[in-house]
GUMIGU-588141 format. One record per atom (N, C-alpha, C): x, y, z; residue number from 1; atom name. Coordinates in steps of 0.1 Angstrom, whole numbers, plus 5000, padded with zeros to 4 digits. Atoms other than C-alpha are relative to their C-alpha. Layout:
! GUMIGU-588141
+------+------+------+-----+----+
:    X :    Y :    Z :   k :  a :
+------+------+------+-----+----+
:    X :    Y :    Z : NUM : CA :
...
+------+------+------+-----+----+
***
This chain:
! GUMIGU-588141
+------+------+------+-----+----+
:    X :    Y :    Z :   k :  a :
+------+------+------+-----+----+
: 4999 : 4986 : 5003 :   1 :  N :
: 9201 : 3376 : 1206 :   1 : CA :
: 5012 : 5007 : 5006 :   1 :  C :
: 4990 : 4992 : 4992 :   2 :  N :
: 9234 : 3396 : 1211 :   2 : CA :
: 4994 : 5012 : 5004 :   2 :  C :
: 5006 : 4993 : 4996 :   3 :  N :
: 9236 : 3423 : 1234 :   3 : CA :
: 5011 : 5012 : 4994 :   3 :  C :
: 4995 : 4995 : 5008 :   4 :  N :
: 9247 : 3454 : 1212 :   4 : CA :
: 5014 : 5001 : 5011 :   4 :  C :
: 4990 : 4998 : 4989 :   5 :  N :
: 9275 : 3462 : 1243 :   5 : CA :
: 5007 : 4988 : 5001 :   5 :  C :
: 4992 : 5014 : 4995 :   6 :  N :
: 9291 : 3427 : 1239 :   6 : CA :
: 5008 : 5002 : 4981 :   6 :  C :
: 4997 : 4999 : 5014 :   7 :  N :
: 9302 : 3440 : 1201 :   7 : CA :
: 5013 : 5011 : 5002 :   7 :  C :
: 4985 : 4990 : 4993 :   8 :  N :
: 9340 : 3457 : 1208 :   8 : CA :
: 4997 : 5009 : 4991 :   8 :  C :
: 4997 : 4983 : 5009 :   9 :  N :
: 9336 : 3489 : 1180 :   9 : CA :
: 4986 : 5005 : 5009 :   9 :  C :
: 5016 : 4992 : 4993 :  10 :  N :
: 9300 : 3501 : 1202 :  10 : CA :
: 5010 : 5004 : 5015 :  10 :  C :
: 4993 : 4995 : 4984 :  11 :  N :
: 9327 : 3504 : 1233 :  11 : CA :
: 5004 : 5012 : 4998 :  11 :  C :
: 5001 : 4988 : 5000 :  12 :  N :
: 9339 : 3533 : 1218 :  12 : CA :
: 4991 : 5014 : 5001 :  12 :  C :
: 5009 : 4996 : 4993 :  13 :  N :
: 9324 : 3558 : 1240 :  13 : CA :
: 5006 : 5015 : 4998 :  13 :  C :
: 4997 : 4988 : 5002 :  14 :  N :
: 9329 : 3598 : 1237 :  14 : CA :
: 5012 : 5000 : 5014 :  14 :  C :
: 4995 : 5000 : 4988 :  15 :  N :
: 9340 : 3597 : 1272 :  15 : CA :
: 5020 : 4992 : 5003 :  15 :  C :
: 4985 : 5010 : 5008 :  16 :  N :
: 9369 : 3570 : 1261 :  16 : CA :
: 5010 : 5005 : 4990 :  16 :  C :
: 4998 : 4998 : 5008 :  17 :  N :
: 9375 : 3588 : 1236 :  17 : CA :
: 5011 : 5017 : 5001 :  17 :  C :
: 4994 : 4990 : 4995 :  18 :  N :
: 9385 : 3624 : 1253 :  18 : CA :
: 5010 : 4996 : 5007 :  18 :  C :
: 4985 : 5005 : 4989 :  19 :  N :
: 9407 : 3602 : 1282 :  19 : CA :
: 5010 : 4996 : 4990 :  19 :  C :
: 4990 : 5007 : 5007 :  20 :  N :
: 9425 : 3584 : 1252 :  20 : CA :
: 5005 : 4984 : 5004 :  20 :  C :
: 5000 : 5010 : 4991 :  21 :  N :
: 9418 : 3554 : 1270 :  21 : CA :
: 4989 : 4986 : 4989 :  21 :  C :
: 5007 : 5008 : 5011 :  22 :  N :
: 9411 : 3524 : 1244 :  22 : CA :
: 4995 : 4987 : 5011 :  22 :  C :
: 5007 : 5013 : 4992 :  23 :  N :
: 9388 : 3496 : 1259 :  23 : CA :
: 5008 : 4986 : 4991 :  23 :  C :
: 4989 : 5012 : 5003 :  24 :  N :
: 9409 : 3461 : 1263 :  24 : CA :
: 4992 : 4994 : 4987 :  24 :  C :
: 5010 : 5009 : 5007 :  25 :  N :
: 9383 : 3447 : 1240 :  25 : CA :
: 5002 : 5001 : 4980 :  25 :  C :
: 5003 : 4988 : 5020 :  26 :  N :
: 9388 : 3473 : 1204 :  26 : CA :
: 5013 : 4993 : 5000 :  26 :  C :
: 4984 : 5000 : 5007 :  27 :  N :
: 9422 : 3459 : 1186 :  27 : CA :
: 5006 : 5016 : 5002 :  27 :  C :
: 4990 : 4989 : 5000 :  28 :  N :
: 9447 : 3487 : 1187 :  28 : CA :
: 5000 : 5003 : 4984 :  28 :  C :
: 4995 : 4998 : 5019 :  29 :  N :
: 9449 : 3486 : 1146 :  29 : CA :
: 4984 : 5010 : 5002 :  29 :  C :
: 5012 : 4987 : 5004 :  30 :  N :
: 9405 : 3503 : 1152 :  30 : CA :
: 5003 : 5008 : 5007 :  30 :  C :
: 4999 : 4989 : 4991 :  31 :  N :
: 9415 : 3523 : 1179 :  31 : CA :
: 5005 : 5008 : 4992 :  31 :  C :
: 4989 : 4990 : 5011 :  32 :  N :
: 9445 : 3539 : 1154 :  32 : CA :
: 4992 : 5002 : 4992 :  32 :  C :
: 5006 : 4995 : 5009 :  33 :  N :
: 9425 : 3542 : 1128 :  33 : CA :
: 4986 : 5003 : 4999 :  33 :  C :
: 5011 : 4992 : 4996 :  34 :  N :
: 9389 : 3549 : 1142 :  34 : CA :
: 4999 : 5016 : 5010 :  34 :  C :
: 5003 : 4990 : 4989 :  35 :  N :
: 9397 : 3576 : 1168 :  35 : CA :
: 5014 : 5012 : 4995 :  35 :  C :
: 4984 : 4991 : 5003 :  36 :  N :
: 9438 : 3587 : 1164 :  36 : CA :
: 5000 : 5000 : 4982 :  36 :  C :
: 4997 : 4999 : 5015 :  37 :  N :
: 9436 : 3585 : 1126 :  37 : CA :
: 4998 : 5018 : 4994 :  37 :  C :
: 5005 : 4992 : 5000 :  38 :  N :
: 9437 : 3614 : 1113 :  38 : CA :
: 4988 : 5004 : 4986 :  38 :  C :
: 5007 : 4997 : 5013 :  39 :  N :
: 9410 : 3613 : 1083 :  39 : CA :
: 4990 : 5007 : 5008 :  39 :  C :
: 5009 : 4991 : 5003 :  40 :  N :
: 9380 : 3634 : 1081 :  40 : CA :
: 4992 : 4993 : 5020 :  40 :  C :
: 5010 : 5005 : 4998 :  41 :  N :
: 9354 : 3613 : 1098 :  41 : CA :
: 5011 : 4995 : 5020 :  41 :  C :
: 4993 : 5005 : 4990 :  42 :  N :
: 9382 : 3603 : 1130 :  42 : CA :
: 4998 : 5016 : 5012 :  42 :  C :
: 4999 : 4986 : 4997 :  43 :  N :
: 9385 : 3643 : 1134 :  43 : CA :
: 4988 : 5002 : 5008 :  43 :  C :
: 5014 : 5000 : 4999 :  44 :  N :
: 9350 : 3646 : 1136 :  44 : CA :
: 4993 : 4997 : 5018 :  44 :  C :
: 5002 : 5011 : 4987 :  45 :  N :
: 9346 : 3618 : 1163 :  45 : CA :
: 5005 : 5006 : 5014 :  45 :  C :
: 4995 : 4991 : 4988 :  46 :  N :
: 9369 : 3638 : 1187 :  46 : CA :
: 4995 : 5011 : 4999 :  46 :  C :
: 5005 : 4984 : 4999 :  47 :  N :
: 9355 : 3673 : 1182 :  47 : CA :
: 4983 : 4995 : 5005 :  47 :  C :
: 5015 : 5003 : 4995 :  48 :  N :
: 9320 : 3655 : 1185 :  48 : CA :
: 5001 : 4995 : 5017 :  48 :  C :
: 5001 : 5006 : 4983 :  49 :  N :
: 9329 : 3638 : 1220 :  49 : CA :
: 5005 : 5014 : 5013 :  49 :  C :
: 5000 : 4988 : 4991 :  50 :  N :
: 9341 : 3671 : 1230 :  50 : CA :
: 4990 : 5008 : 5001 :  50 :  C :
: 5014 : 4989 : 4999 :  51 :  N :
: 9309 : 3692 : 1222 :  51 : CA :
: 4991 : 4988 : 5009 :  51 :  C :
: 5010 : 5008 : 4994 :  52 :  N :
: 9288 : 3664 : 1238 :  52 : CA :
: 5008 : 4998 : 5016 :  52 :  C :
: 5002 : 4995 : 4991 :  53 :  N :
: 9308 : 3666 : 1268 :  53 : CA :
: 4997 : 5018 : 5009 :  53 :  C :
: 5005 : 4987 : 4996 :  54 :  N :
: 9308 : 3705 : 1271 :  54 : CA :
: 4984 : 5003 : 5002 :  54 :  C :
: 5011 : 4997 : 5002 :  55 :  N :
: 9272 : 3706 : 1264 :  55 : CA :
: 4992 : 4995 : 5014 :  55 :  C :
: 5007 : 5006 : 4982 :  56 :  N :
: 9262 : 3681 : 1296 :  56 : CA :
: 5007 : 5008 : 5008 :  56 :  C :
: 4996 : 4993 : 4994 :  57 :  N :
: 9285 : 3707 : 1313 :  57 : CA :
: 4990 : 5011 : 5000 :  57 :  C :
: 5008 : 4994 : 5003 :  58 :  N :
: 9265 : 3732 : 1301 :  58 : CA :
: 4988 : 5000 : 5008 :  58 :  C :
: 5016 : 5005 : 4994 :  59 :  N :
: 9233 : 3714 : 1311 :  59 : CA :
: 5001 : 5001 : 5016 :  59 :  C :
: 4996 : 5005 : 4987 :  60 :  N :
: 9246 : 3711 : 1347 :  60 : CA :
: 4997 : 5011 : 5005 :  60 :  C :
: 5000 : 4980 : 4997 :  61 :  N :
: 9253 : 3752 : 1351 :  61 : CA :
: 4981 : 5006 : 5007 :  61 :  C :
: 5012 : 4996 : 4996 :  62 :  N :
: 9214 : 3759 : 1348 :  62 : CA :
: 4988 : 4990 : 5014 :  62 :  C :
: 5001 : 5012 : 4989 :  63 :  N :
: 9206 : 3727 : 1368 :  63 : CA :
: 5000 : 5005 : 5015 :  63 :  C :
: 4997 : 4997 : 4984 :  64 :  N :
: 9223 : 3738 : 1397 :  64 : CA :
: 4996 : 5014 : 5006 :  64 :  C :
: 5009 : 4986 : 4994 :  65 :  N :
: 9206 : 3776 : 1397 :  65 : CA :
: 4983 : 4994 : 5000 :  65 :  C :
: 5017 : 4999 : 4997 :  66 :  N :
: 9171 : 3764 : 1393 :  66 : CA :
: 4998 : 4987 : 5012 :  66 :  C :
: 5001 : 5010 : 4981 :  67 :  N :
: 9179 : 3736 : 1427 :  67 : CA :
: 5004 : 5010 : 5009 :  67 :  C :
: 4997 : 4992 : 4993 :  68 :  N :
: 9196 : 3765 : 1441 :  68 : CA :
: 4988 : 5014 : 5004 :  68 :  C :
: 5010 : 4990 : 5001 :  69 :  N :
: 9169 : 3792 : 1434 :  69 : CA :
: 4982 : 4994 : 5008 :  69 :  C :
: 5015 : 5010 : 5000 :  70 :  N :
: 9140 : 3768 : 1440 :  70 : CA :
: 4989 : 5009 : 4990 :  70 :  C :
: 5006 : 4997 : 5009 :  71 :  N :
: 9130 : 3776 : 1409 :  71 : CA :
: 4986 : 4989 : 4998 :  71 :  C :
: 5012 : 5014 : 5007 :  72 :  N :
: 9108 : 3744 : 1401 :  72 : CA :
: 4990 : 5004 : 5009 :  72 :  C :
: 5014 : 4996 : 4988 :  73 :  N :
: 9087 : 3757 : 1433 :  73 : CA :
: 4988 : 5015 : 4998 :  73 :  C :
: 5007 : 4982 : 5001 :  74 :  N :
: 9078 : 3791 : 1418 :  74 : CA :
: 4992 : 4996 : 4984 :  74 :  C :
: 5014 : 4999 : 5009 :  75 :  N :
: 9045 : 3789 : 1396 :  75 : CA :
: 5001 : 5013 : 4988 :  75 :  C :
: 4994 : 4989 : 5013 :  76 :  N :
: 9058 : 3823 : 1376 :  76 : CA :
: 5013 : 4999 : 4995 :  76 :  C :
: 4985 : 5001 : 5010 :  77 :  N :
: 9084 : 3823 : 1351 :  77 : CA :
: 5003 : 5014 : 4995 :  77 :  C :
: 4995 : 4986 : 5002 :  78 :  N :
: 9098 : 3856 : 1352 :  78 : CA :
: 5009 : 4999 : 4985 :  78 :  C :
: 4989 : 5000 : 5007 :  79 :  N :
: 9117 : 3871 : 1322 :  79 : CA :
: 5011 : 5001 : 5005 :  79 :  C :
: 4984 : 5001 : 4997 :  80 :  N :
: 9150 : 3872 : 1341 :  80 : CA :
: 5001 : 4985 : 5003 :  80 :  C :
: 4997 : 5018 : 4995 :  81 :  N :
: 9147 : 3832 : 1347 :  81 : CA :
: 4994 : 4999 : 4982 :  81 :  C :
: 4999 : 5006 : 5020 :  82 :  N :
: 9143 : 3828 : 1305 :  82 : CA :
: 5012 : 4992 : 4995 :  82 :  C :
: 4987 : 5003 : 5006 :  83 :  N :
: 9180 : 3828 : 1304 :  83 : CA :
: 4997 : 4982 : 5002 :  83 :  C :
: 5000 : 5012 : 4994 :  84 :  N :
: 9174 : 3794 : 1323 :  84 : CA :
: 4996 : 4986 : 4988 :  84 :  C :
: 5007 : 5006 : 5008 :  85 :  N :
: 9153 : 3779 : 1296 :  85 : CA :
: 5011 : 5006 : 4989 :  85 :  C :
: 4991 : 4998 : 5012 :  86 :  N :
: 9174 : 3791 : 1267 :  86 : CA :
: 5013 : 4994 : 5000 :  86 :  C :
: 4985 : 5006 : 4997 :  87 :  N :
: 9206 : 3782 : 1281 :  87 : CA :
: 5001 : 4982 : 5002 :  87 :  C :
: 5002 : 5015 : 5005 :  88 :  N :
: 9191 : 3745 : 1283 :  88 : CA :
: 4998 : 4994 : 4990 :  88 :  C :
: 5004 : 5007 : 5013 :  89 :  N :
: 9176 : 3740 : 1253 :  89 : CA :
: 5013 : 5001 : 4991 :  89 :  C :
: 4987 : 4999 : 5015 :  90 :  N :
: 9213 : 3754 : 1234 :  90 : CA :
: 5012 : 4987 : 5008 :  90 :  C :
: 4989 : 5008 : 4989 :  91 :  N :
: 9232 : 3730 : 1262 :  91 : CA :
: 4993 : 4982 : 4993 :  91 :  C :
: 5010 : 5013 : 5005 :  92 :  N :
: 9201 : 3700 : 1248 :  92 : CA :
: 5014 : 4998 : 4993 :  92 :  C :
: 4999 : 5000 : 5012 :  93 :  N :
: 9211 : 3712 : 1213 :  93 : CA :
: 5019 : 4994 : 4998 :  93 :  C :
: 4988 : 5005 : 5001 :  94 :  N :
: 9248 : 3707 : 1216 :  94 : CA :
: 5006 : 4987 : 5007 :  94 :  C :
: 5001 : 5016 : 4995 :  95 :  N :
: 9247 : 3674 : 1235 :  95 : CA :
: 4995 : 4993 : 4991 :  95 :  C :
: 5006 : 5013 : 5012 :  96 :  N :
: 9224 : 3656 : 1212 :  96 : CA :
: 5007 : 5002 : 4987 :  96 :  C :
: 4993 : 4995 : 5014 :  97 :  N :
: 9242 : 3672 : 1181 :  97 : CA :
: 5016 : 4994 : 5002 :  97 :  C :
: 4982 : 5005 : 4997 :  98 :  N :
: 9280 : 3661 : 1195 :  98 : CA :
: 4996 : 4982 : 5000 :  98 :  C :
: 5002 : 5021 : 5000 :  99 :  N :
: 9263 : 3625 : 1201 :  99 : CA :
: 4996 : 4996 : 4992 :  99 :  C :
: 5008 : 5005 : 5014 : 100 :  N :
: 9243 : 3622 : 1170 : 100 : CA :
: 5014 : 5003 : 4995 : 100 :  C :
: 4995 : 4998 : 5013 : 101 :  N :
: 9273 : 3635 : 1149 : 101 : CA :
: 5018 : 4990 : 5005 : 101 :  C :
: 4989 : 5008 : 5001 : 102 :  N :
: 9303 : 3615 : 1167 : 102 : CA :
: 4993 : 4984 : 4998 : 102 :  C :
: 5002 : 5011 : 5002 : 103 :  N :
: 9283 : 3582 : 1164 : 103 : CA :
: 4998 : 5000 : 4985 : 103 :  C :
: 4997 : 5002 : 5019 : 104 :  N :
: 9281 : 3591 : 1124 : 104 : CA :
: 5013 : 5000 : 4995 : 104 :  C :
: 4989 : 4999 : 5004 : 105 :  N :
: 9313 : 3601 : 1127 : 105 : CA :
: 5011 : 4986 : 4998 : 105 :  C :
: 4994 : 5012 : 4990 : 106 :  N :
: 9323 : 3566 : 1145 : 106 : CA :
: 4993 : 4986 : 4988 : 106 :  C :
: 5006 : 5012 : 5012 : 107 :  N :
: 9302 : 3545 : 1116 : 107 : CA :
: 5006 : 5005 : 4985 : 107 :  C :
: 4991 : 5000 : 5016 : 108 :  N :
: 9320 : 3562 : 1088 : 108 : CA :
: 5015 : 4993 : 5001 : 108 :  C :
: 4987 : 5007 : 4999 : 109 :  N :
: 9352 : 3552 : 1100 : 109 : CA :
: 4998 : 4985 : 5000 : 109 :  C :
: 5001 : 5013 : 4997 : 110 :  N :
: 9342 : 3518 : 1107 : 110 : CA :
: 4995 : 4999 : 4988 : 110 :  C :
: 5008 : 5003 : 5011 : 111 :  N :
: 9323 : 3517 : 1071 : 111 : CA :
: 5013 : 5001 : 4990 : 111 :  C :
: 4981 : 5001 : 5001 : 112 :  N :
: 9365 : 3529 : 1058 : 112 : CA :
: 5001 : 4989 : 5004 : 112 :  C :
: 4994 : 5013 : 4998 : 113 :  N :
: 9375 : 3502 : 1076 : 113 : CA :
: 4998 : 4987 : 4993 : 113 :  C :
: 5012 : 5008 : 5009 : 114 :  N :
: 9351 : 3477 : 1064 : 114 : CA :
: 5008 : 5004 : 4989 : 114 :  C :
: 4997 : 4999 : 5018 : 115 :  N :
: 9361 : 3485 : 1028 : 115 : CA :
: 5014 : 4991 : 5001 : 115 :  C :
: 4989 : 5004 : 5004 : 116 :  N :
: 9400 : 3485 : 1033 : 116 : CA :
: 4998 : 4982 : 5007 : 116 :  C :
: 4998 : 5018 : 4999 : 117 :  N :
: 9394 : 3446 : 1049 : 117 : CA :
: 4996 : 4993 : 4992 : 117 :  C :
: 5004 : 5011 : 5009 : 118 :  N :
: 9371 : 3434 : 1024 : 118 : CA :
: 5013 : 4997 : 4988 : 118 :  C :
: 4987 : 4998 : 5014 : 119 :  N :
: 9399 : 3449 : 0995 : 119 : CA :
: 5013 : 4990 : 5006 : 119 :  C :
: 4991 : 5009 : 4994 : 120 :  N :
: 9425 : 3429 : 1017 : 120 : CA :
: 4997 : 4987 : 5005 : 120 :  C :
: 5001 : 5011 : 4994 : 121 :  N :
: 9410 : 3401 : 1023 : 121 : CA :
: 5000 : 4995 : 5013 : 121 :  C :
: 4995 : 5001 : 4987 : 122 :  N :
: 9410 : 3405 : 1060 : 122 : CA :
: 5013 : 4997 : 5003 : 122 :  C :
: 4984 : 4995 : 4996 : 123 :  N :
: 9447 : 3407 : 1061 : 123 : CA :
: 5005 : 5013 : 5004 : 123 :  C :
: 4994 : 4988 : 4991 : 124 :  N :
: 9454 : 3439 : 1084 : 124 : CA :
: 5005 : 4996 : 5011 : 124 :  C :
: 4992 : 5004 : 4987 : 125 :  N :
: 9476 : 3434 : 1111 : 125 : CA :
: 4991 : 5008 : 5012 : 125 :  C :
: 5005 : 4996 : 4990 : 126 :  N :
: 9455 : 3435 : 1142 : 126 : CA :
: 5004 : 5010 : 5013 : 126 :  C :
: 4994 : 4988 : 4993 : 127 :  N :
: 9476 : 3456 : 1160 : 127 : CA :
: 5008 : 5015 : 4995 : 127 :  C :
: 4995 : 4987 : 5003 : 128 :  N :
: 9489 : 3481 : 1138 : 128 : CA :
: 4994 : 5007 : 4991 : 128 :  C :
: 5006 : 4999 : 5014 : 129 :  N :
: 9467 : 3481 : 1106 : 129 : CA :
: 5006 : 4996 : 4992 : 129 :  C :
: 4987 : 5003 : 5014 : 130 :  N :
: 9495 : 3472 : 1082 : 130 : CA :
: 4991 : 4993 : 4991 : 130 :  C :
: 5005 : 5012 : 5005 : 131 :  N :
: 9484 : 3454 : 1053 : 131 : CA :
: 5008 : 4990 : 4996 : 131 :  C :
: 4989 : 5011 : 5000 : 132 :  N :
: 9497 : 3423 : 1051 : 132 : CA :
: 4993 : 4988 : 4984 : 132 :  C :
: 5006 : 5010 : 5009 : 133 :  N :
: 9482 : 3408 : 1019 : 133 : CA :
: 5005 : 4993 : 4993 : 133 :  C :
: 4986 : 5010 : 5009 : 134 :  N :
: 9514 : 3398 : 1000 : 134 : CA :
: 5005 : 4989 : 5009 : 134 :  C :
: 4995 : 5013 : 4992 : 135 :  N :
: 9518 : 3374 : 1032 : 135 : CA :
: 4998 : 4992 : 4999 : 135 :  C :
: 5001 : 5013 : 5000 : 136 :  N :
: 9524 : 3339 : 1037 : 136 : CA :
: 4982 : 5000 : 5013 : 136 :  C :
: 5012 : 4998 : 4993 : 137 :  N :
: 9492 : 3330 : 1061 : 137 : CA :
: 5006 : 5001 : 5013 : 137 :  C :
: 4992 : 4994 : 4988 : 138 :  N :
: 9523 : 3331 : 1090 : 138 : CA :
: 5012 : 5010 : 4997 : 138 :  C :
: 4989 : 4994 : 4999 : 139 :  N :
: 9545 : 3358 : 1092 : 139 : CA :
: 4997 : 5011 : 5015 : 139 :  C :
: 4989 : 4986 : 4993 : 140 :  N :
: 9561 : 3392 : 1109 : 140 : CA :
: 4993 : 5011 : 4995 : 140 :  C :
: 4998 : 4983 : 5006 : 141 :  N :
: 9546 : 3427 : 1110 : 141 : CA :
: 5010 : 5008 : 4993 : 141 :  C :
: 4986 : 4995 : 5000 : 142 :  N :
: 9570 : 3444 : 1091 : 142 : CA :
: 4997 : 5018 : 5006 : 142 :  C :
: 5006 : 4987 : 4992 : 143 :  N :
: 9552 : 3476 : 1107 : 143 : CA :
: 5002 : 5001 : 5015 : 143 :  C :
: 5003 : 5009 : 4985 : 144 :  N :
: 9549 : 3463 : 1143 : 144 : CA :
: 5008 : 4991 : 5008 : 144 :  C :
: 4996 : 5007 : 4995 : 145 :  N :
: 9565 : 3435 : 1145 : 145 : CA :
: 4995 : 4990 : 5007 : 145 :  C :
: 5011 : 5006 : 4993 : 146 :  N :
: 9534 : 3418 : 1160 : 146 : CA :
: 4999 : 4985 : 4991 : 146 :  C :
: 5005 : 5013 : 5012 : 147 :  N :
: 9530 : 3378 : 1146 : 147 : CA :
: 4986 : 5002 : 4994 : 147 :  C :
: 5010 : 4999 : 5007 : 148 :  N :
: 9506 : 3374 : 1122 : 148 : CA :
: 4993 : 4989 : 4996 : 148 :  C :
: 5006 : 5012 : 5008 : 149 :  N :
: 9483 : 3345 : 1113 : 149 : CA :
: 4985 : 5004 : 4993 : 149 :  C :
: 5013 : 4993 : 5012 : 150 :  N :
: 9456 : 3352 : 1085 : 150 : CA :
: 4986 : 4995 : 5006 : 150 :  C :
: 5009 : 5005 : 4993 : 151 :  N :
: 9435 : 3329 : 1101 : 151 : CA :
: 4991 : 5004 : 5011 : 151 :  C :
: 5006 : 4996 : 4990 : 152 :  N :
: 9432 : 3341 : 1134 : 152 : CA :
: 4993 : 5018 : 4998 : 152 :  C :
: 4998 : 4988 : 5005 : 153 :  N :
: 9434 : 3378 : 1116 : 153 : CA :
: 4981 : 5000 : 4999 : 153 :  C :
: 5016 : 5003 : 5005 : 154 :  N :
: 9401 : 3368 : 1099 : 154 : CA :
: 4985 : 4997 : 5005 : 154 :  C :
: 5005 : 4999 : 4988 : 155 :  N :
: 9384 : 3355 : 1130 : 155 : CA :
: 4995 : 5009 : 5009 : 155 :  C :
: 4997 : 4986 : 4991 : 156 :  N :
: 9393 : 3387 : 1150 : 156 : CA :
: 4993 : 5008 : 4993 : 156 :  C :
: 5002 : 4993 : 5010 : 157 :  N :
: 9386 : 3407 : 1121 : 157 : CA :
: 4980 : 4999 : 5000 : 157 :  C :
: 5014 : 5001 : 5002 : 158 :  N :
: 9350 : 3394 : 1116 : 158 : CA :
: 4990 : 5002 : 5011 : 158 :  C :
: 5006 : 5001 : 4987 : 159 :  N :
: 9343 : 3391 : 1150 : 159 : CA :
: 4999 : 5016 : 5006 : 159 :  C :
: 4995 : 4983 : 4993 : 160 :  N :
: 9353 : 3430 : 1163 : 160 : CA :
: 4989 : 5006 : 4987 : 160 :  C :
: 5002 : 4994 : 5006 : 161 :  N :
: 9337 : 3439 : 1129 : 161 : CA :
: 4984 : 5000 : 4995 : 161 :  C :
: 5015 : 5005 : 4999 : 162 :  N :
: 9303 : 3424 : 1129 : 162 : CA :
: 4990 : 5012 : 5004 : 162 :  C :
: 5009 : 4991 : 4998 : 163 :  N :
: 9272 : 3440 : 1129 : 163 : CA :
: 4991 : 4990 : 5013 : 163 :  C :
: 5009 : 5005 : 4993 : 164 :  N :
: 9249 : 3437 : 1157 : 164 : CA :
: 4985 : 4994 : 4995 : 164 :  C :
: 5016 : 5007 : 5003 : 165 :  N :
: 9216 : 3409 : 1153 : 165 : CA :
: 4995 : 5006 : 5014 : 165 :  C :
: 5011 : 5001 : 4993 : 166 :  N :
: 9186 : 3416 : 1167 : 166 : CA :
: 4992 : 4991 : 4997 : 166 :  C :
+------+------+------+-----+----+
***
């Protein structure tokens, strides 16, 4: 049984994603075109990793008035301590909503991706995207400049692109 975290496209993490800091593990060709790309679904991915961090910011703010207040110790819930309760549940709402919608965002691109490899035969240059399908099975990025073997392409390719078993 693999463990979904041993599958390089699940590294991409919101958190990774705001630094611009690609895990050694993701090719450079999904990084570019899962995160820095700029199509719809890439956009998405960063605007979602930013509301899902703001949001646990958010969450934090009320956090640290109701440890500060010793609120949890007080048996009445005044209306001036509501804000408390409202201001969490919209802090929930935009956390779970930035992480639900960059991980849709993060499987549409990868579901793009997926396509353009099947249509190429797994010939994309692992480090830049290029397609390389008019190639011999060795050549030259002409994008990059990165060697290319179709073989190993195909390997890498299936392996990075795989779905997790359970």
């Amino acid at each position: 049984m693999d463990d979904i975290r041993a599958i390089p496209i699940f590294r991409i993490t919101p958190l990774r994603v705001m630094l611009r800091r690609r895990p050694a593990t993701v090719p450079p060709a999904i990084w570019t075109r899962v995160v820095d790309g700029m199509s719809w679904s890439s956009v998405i991915a960063r605007v979602c990793a930013y509301a899902y961090a703001i949001g646990a910011v958010m969450l934090a703010i009320p956090m640290a008035y109701v440890v500060s207040a010793g609120f949890l110790t007080s048996n009445v819930i005044s209306v001036t301590r509501l804000w408390v309760w409202a201001w969490c549940l919209t802090a929930l709402g935009v956390t779970a909503l930035g992480y639900f919608f960059f991980w849709t965002a993060i499987g549409a691109a990868q579901a793009n991706l997926m396509v353009e490899l099947r249509e190429s035969d797994y010939r994309l240059c692992t480090t830049c995207g290029y397609n390389l399908i008019g190639a011999g099975l060795r050549a030259v990025c002409p994008e990059c400049g990165a060697d290319f073997d179709a073989d190993e392409a195909l390997e890498t390719w299936r392996e990075v692109m795989s779905e997790p078993r359970i």
